[in-house]
C-alpha positions as CSV (number, residue, x, y, z in Angstrom):
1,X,-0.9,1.2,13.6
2,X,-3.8,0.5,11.8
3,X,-6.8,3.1,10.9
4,X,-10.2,2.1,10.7
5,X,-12.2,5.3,10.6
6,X,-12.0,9.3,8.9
7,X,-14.8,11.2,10.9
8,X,-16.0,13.9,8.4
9,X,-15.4,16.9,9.5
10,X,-15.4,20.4,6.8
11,X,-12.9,22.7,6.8
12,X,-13.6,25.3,9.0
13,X,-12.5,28.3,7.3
14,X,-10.5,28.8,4.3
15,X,-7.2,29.8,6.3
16,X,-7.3,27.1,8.7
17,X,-7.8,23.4,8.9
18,X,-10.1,22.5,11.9
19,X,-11.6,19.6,13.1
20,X,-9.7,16.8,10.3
21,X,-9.7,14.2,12.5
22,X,-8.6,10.4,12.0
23,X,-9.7,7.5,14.4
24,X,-7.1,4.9,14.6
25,X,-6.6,1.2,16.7
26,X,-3.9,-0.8,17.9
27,X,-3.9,1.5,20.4
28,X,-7.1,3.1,20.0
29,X,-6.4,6.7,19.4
30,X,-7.3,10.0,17.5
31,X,-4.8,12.3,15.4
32,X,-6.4,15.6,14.6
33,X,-4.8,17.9,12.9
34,X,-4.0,21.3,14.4
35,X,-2.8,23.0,10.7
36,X,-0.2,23.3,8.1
37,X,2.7,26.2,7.1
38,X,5.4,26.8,5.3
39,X,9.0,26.4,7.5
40,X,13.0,26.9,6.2
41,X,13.0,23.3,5.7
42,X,9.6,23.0,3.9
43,X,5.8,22.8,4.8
44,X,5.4,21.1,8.2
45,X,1.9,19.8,8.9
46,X,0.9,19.4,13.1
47,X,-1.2,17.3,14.8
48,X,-2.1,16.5,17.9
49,X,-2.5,12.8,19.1
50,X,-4.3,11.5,22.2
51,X,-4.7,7.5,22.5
52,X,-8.3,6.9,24.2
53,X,-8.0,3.4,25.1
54,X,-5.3,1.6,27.3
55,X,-3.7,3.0,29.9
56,X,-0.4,3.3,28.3
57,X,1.6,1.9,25.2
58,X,4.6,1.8,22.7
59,X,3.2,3.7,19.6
60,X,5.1,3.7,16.1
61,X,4.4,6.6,14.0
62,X,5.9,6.7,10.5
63,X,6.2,9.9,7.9
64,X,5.5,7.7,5.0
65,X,2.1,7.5,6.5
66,X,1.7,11.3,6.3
67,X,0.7,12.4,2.2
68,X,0.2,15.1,0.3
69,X,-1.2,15.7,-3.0
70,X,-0.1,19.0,-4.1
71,X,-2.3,21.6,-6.5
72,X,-0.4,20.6,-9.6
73,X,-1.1,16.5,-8.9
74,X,1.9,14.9,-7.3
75,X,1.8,13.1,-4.6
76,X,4.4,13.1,-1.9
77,X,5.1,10.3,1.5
78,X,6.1,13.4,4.8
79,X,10.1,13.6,4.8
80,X,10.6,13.2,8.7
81,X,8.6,13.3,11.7
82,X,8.7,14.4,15.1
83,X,6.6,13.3,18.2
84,X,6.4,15.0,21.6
85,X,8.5,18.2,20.7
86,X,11.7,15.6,19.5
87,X,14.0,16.3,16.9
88,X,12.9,14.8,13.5
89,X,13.3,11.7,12.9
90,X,13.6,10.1,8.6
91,X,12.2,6.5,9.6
92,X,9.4,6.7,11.9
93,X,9.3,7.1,15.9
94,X,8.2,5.3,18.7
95,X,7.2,6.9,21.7
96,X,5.7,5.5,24.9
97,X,2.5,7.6,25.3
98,X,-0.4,7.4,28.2
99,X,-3.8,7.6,27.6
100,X,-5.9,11.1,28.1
101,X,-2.0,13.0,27.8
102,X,-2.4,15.0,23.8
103,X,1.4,14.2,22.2
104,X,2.1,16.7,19.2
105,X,3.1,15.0,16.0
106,X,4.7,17.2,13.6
107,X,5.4,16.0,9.7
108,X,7.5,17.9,7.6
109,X,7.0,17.6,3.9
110,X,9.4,18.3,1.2
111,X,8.0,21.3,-0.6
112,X,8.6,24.7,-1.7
113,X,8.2,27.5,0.9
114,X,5.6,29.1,-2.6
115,X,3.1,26.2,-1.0
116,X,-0.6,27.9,-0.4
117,X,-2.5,24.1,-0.2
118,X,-2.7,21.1,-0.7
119,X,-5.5,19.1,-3.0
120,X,-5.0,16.1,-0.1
121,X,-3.6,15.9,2.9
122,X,-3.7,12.2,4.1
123,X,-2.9,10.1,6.6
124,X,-2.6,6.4,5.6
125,X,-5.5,6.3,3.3
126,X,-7.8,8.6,4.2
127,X,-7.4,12.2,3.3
128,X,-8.6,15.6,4.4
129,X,-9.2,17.6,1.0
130,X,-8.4,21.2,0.1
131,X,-6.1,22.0,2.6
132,X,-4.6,25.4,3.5
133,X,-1.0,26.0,4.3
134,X,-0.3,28.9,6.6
135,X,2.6,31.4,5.8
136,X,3.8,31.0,9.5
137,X,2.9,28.8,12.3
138,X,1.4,31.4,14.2
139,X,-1.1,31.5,11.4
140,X,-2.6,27.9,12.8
141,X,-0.9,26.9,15.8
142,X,-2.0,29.2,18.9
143,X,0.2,28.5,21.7
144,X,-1.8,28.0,25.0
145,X,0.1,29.5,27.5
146,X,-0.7,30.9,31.0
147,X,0.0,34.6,31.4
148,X,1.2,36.2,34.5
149,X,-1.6,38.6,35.9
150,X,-1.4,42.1,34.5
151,X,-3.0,43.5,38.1
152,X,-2.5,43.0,41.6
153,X,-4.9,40.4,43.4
154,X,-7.1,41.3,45.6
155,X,-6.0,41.1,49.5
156,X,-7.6,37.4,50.3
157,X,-8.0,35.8,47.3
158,X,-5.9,33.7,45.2
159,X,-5.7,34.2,41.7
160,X,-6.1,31.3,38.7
161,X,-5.8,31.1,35.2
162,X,-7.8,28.8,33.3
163,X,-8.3,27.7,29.1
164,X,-5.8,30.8,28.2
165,X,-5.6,31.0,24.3
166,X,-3.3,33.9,22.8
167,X,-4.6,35.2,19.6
168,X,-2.2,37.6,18.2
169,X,-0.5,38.6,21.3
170,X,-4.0,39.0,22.9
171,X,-4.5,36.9,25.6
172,X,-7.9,35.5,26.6
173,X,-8.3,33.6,29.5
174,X,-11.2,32.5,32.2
175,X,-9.9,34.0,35.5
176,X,-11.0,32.4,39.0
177,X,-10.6,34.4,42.6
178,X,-11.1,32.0,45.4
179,X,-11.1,33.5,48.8
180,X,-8.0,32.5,51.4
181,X,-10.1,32.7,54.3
Protein backbone atom coordinates (compact mmCIF):
# COMPACT_ATOMS: atom_id res chain seq x y z
CA UNK A 1 0.00 0.00 0.00
CA UNK A 2 1.32 3.03 -1.13
CA UNK A 3 0.77 6.68 0.45
CA UNK A 4 0.58 9.61 -1.61
CA UNK A 5 -0.78 12.28 0.69
CA UNK A 6 -0.49 13.69 4.78
CA UNK A 7 -3.53 16.14 5.08
CA UNK A 8 -2.43 18.62 7.78
CA UNK A 9 -4.34 18.60 10.37
CA UNK A 10 -2.97 20.29 14.35
CA UNK A 11 -3.29 18.52 17.23
CA UNK A 12 -6.31 19.26 18.73
CA UNK A 13 -5.51 19.45 22.28
CA UNK A 14 -2.58 18.62 24.17
CA UNK A 15 -4.06 15.29 25.71
CA UNK A 16 -5.38 13.99 22.60
CA UNK A 17 -4.40 13.39 19.04
CA UNK A 18 -7.36 14.49 16.67
CA UNK A 19 -7.81 14.70 13.23
CA UNK A 20 -3.93 13.07 12.04
CA UNK A 21 -5.02 11.75 9.14
CA UNK A 22 -3.05 9.92 6.21
CA UNK A 23 -4.56 9.50 2.51
CA UNK A 24 -3.35 6.38 1.01
CA UNK A 25 -3.91 4.37 -2.67
CA UNK A 26 -3.79 1.00 -3.95
CA UNK A 27 -6.94 0.86 -2.55
CA UNK A 28 -7.76 4.34 -2.04
CA UNK A 29 -8.26 4.81 1.62
CA UNK A 30 -7.75 6.96 4.79
CA UNK A 31 -6.12 5.92 8.28
CA UNK A 32 -6.76 8.49 10.89
CA UNK A 33 -5.72 8.10 13.95
CA UNK A 34 -8.03 7.75 16.94
CA UNK A 35 -5.03 8.17 19.88
CA UNK A 36 -2.19 6.65 21.62
CA UNK A 37 -1.68 4.95 25.51
CA UNK A 38 0.34 3.20 27.44
CA UNK A 39 -0.88 -0.93 27.69
CA UNK A 40 0.98 -4.06 29.88
CA UNK A 41 2.58 -4.84 26.72
CA UNK A 42 3.74 -1.24 25.78
CA UNK A 43 2.15 1.88 24.13
CA UNK A 44 -0.41 0.87 21.53
CA UNK A 45 -1.37 3.59 18.99
CA UNK A 46 -5.23 3.12 17.26
CA UNK A 47 -6.49 4.04 14.16
CA UNK A 48 -9.34 3.75 12.33
CA UNK A 49 -9.26 2.85 8.57
CA UNK A 50 -11.98 3.30 6.01
CA UNK A 51 -11.06 2.53 2.11
CA UNK A 52 -13.04 5.18 -0.07
CA UNK A 53 -12.63 3.75 -3.37
CA UNK A 54 -13.54 0.14 -4.70
CA UNK A 55 -16.18 -1.68 -3.54
CA UNK A 56 -14.14 -4.18 -1.76
CA UNK A 57 -10.35 -5.53 -1.55
CA UNK A 58 -7.49 -7.56 0.04
CA UNK A 59 -5.53 -4.88 2.06
CA UNK A 60 -1.98 -5.61 3.63
CA UNK A 61 -1.12 -3.68 6.52
CA UNK A 62 2.42 -4.00 8.12
CA UNK A 63 3.77 -2.64 11.76
CA UNK A 64 7.07 -1.74 10.26
CA UNK A 65 5.10 0.88 8.52
CA UNK A 66 3.89 2.29 11.88
CA UNK A 67 7.06 4.64 13.64
CA UNK A 68 7.84 6.42 16.35
CA UNK A 69 10.39 8.86 17.36
CA UNK A 70 10.49 8.95 21.00
CA UNK A 71 11.41 12.34 23.19
CA UNK A 72 14.99 11.23 23.78
CA UNK A 73 15.57 10.64 19.65
CA UNK A 74 15.25 6.98 18.83
CA UNK A 75 13.33 5.80 16.38
CA UNK A 76 11.31 2.69 16.58
CA UNK A 77 9.32 0.33 13.39
CA UNK A 78 5.43 -0.79 15.68
CA UNK A 79 6.10 -4.45 17.22
CA UNK A 80 2.81 -6.13 15.99
CA UNK A 81 -0.44 -5.12 14.58
CA UNK A 82 -3.91 -5.93 14.79
CA UNK A 83 -6.80 -5.16 12.28
CA UNK A 84 -10.55 -5.53 12.83
CA UNK A 85 -10.35 -6.37 16.67
CA UNK A 86 -7.78 -9.63 15.70
CA UNK A 87 -5.17 -10.87 17.77
CA UNK A 88 -1.69 -9.18 16.97
CA UNK A 89 -0.08 -10.18 14.45
CA UNK A 90 4.56 -9.66 14.20
CA UNK A 91 4.50 -9.53 10.25
CA UNK A 92 1.80 -7.61 8.91
CA UNK A 93 -2.05 -8.57 8.11
CA UNK A 94 -4.27 -8.89 5.43
CA UNK A 95 -7.75 -8.33 5.76
CA UNK A 96 -10.47 -8.31 3.19
CA UNK A 97 -12.26 -4.93 3.88
CA UNK A 98 -15.39 -3.15 2.02
CA UNK A 99 -15.59 0.26 1.15
CA UNK A 100 -17.60 2.91 3.52
CA UNK A 101 -17.19 -0.07 6.64
CA UNK A 102 -14.34 1.93 9.38
CA UNK A 103 -11.76 -1.32 10.34
CA UNK A 104 -9.69 -0.46 13.60
CA UNK A 105 -6.07 -0.84 13.19
CA UNK A 106 -4.20 -1.02 16.34
CA UNK A 107 -0.08 -0.90 16.49
CA UNK A 108 1.64 -1.74 19.53
CA UNK A 109 5.00 -0.29 20.07
CA UNK A 110 7.73 -1.53 22.17
CA UNK A 111 8.08 1.10 24.86
CA UNK A 112 8.05 1.69 28.44
CA UNK A 113 4.69 2.09 30.15
CA UNK A 114 6.82 5.91 31.64
CA UNK A 115 5.86 6.95 27.73
CA UNK A 116 4.05 10.69 27.89
CA UNK A 117 4.75 11.33 23.75
CA UNK A 118 6.17 10.91 21.12
CA UNK A 119 8.40 13.65 19.01
CA UNK A 120 6.83 11.60 15.71
CA UNK A 121 4.47 9.35 15.15
CA UNK A 122 4.52 8.11 11.43
CA UNK A 123 3.12 6.13 9.23
CA UNK A 124 5.38 5.23 6.19
CA UNK A 125 6.88 8.56 5.76
CA UNK A 126 4.88 11.03 6.86
CA UNK A 127 4.52 11.80 10.40
CA UNK A 128 2.21 13.43 12.88
CA UNK A 129 4.55 15.54 15.31
CA UNK A 130 4.28 15.92 19.09
CA UNK A 131 2.18 13.32 20.00
CA UNK A 132 0.44 12.58 23.30
CA UNK A 133 0.27 9.16 24.79
CA UNK A 134 -2.72 8.64 27.11
CA UNK A 135 -2.27 6.78 30.56
CA UNK A 136 -5.26 4.55 29.68
CA UNK A 137 -7.30 3.95 26.63
CA UNK A 138 -10.22 5.43 28.01
CA UNK A 139 -8.19 8.61 27.98
CA UNK A 140 -8.53 8.62 23.85
CA UNK A 141 -10.63 5.99 22.73
CA UNK A 142 -14.49 6.68 23.61
CA UNK A 143 -16.39 3.60 22.97
CA UNK A 144 -19.69 4.40 21.01
CA UNK A 145 -22.11 2.31 22.37
CA UNK A 146 -25.95 2.36 22.40
CA UNK A 147 -27.41 2.58 25.95
CA UNK A 148 -30.56 1.02 27.02
CA UNK A 149 -33.26 3.81 27.87
CA UNK A 150 -33.05 4.89 31.45
CA UNK A 151 -37.22 5.72 31.25
CA UNK A 152 -40.11 4.07 30.04
CA UNK A 153 -41.37 5.13 26.43
CA UNK A 154 -44.16 6.75 25.95
CA UNK A 155 -47.45 4.55 25.06
CA UNK A 156 -47.24 4.81 21.00
CA UNK A 157 -44.02 5.68 20.26
CA UNK A 158 -40.99 3.75 19.57
CA UNK A 159 -37.87 4.75 20.98
CA UNK A 160 -34.25 5.26 18.95
CA UNK A 161 -30.86 5.94 19.84
CA UNK A 162 -28.74 7.69 17.53
CA UNK A 163 -24.66 9.13 17.52
CA UNK A 164 -24.32 7.86 21.43
CA UNK A 165 -20.78 8.84 22.67
CA UNK A 166 -19.88 7.93 26.43
CA UNK A 167 -17.60 10.35 27.97
CA UNK A 168 -16.72 9.20 31.31
CA UNK A 169 -19.54 7.04 32.04
CA UNK A 170 -21.87 9.87 30.76
CA UNK A 171 -23.71 9.06 27.99
CA UNK A 172 -24.87 11.46 25.30
CA UNK A 173 -26.95 10.54 22.74
CA UNK A 174 -29.63 12.15 20.05
CA UNK A 175 -32.88 10.34 21.05
CA UNK A 176 -35.85 9.93 18.24
CA UNK A 177 -39.72 9.03 19.33
CA UNK A 178 -41.57 8.07 16.26
CA UNK A 179 -45.28 7.48 16.69
CA UNK A 180 -46.75 3.59 16.18
CA UNK A 181 -49.85 4.78 14.84
Amino acid sequence: MRKTLLLAAALAMPATASAQTWTLDEPTASLVLKGCYVVKDGVRCDYTYTMTGTASAEVSLYESDFKVVTPNGETLNGKSISVGGSSFFYRGIQRQVFRNAPVQVSVMFDLPNTTSSFRALAYEDEAAMNVPVARSAAATTPVVTTPAPSAAIPTGFSLALNDCKVNQGVYTCTAVLTPTR
